[in-house]
C-alpha positions in Angstrom: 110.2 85.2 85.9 109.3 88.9 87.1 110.7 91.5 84.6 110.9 95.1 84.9 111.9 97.4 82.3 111.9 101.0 82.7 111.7 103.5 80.5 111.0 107.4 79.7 114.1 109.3 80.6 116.3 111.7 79.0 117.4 115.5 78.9 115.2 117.9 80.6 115.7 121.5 81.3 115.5 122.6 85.1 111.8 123.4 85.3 111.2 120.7 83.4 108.8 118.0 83.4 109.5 113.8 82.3 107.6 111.0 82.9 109.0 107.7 83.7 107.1 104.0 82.8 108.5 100.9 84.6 106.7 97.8 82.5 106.6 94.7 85.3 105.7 90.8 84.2 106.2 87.8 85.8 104.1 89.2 88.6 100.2 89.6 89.9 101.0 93.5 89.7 97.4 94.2 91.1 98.6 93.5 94.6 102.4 94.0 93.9 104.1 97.1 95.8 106.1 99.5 92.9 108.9 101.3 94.4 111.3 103.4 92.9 114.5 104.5 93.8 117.5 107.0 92.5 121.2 106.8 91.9 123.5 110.0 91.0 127.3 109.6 90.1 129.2 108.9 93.3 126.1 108.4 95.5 124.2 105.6 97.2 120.9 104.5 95.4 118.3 106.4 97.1 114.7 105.9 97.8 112.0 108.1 95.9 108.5 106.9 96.0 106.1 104.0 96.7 103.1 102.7 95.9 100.8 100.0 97.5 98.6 97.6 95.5 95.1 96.8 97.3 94.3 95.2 93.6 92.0 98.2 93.3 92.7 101.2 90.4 94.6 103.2 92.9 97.3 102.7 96.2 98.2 104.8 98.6 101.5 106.9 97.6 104.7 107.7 99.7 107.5 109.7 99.0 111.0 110.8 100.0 110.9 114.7 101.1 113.1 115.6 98.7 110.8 115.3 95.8 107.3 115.6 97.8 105.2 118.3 96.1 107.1 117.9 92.7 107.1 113.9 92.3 103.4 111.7 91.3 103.7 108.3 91.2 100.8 106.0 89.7 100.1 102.7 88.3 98.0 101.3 85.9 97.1 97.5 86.8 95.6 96.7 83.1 99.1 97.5 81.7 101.0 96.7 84.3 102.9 99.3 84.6 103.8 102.2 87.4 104.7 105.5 86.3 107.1 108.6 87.8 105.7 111.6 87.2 108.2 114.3 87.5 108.1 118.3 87.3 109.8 121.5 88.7 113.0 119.1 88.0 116.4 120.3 89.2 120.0 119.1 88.7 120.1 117.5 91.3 117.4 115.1 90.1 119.9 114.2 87.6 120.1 109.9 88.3 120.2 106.5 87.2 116.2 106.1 87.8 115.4 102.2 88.6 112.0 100.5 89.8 111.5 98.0 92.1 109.3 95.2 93.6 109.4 92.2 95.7 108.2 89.0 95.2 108.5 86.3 97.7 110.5 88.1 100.1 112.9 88.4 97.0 113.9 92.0 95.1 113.6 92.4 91.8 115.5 95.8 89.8 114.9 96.7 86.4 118.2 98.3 84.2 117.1 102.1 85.1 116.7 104.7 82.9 119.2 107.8 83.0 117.9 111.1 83.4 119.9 114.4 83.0 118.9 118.1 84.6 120.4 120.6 82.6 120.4 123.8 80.9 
């Protein structure tokens, strides 16, 4: 059974740096795409960034313009896990962050993890 369980956010000053860790099992997270997306209060769920896996160490990274330039995401396939890096945040960064994956044309969420810009 794929499980994904995020974790790594909190209160941060804008400026402010956090980094987020989405855990995945139940999957061959080599060659497993690692997406994640946003939701603020009131607002649709939102894409952020993406990343492919070729099975190698590294896949090739997308993101939304909105957080291009401020936003890294990574992965690291012997811990299966993907992480958000996130600087220069501002409040409206402030979201329900959640990670996501598919497997077998079938999409699997993890609970999010909040995280709050402000001074």
């Amino acid at each position: 059974q794929v499980q994904l369980v995020e974790s790594g956010g909190g209160l941060v000053q804008p400026g402010g740096s956090l980094r987020l860790s989405c855990a995945a099992s139940g999957l061959t997270f080599s060659t497993s795409v690692m997406r994640w997306y946003r939701q603020a209060p009131g607002k649709q769920r939102e894409w952020v960034a993406g990343i492919t896996g070729n099975g190698g160490p590294n896949g090739a990274e997308f993101y939304a313009d909105s957080v291009k330039g401020r936003f890294t995401i990574s992965r690291d396939n012997t811990k299966s896990t993907t992480y958000l890096q996130m600087g220069s945040l501002k409040p409206e960064d402030t979201a329900v962050y959640y990670c996501k994956t598919n497997v077998g044309f079938k999409d699997y969420w993890g609970q999010g993890t909040q995280v709050t810009v402000s001074s």
